[in-house]
C-alpha positions in Angstrom: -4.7 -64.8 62.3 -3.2 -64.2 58.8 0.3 -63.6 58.2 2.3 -62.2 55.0 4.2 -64.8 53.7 7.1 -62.3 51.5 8.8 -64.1 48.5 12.7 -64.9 48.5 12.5 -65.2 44.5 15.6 -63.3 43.4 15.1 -60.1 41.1 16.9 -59.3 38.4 19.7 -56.7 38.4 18.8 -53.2 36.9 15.5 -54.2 36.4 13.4 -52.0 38.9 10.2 -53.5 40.7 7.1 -51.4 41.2 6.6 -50.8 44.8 3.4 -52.3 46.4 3.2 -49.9 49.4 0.5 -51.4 51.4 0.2 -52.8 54.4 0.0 -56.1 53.6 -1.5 -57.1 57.2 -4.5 -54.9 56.4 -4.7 -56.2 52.8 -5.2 -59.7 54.5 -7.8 -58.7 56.6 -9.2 -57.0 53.5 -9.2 -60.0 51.4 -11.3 -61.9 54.5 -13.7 -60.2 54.7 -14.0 -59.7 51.2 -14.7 -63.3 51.1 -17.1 -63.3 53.9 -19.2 -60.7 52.0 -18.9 -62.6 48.7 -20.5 -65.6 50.0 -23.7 -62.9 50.6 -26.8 -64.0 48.9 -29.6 -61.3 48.0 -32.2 -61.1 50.3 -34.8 -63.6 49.3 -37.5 -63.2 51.4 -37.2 -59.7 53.3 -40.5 -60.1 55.1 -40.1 -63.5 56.6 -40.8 -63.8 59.9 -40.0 -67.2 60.7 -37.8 -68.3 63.6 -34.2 -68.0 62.7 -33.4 -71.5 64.3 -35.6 -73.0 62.6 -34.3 -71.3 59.3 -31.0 -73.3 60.0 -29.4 -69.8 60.3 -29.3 -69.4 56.3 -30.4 -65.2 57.3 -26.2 -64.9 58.1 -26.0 -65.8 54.5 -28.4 -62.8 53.2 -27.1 -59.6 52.1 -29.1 -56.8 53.7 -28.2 -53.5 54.3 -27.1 -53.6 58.5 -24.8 -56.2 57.6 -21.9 -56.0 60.0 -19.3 -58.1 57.2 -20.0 -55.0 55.2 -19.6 -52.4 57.2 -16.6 -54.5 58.5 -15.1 -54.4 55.5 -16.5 -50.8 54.0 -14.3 -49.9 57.3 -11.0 -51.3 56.9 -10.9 -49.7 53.2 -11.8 -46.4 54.6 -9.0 -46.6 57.5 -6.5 -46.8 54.5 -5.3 -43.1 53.9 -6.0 -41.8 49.9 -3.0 -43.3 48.3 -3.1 -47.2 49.9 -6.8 -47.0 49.3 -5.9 -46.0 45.4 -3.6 -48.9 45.6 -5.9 -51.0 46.7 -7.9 -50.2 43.3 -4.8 -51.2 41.7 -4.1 -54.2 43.1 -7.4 -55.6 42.2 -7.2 -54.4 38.7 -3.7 -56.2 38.7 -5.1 -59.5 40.3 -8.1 -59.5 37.2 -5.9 -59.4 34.9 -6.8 -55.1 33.6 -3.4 -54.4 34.3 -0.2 -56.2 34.4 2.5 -55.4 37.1 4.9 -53.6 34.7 1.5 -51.0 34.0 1.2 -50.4 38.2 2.2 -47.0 37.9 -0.7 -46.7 35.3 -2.9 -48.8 36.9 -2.6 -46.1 40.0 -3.4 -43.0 38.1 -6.3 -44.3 36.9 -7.6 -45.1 40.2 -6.7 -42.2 41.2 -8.4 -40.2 38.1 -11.4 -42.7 38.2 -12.2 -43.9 41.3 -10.6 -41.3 44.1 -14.4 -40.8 45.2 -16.3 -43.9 47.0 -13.1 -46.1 47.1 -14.9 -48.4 49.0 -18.2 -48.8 47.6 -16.0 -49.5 44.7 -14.6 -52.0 45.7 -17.3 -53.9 47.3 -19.3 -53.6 44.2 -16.6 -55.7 42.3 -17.5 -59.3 42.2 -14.5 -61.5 43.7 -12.8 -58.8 45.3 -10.7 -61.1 47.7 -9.7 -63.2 45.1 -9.0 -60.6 42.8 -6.5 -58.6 46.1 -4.9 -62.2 46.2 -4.2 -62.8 42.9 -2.9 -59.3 42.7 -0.3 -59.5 45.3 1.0 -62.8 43.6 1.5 -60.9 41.1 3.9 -58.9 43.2 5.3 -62.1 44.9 3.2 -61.5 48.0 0.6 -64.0 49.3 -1.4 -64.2 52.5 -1.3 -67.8 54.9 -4.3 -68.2 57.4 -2.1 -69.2 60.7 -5.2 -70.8 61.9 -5.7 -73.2 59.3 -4.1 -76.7 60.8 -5.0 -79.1 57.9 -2.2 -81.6 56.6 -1.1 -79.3 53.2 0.4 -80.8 50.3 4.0 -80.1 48.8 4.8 -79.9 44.8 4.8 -83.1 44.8 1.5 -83.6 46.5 2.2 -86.0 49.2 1.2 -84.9 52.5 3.7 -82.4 54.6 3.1 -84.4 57.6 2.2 -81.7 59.7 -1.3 -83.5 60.8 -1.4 -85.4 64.3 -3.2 -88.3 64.6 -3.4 -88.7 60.9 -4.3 -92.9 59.3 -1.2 -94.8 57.7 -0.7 -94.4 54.4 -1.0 -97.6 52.2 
């Protein structure tokens, strides 16, 4: 499960934020899958017929045209109305670095002048998309945490936050 983890970094007075206006749950989801389908390799050998098993199960690895990650994902962008899925654009164009946060209200009208059509295929044609959604909603001191992830983390400091059971004395 992945939860929005909303920064508590104080803002200065007068100065007025742009306004991310997306649901951040569905952005999370977004950037999953994104990184499901980016891990997609083309399709090799399209005529194999060997025994999948016996493949290893590399074929999940293949991109091909059924593939349920991308019409997973070509899914969730579409069940965004017009304007989140504009600001979807947006965001990505933030997190590579096209547009800065102070341009977002730029960075929106030309999504919405460039790319109002075929959102989605968009998208999914832009290499690193999930990284791309994450870095932009750093940008806007937003992030995303995997709640299923259990590893030991690190703090600044990089010792070990303790929060893994069972774990070996340190020397």
């Amino acid at each position: 499960m992945v939860s929005v983890t909303p920064s508590a970094a104080p803002r200065p007075r007068g100065q007025r934020t742009p306004s991310l206006n997306l649901p951040l749950d569905k952005v999370g989801f977004i950037i999953l899958k994104a990184r499901e389908y980016d891990v997609k390799e083309s399709d090799g050998d399209p005529d194999e017929g060997s025994n999948a098993i016996d493949d290893g199960q590399t074929d999940v690895l293949m991109d091909k045209q059924d593939d349920p990650v991308r019409e997973e994902l070509l899914g969730a962008i579409r069940a965004l109305n017009e304007d989140e899925r504009l600001r979807l654009v947006a965001l990505a164009w933030v997190g590579r670095g096209t547009y800065s946060k102070e341009e977002w209200r730029e960075a929106i009208e030309t999504a919405r002048s460039e790319h109002s059509r075929r959102t989605a295929e968009y998208l999914l044609g832009m290499p690193l998309l999930g990284d791309y959604l994450e870095d932009g909603l750093a940008a806007f001191d937003e992030g995303i945490v995997d709640d299923s992830d259990t590893r030991e983390g690190l703090n600044a400091e990089d010792d070990p936050l303790g929060n893994m059971k069972d774990r070996p004395p340190r020397q």
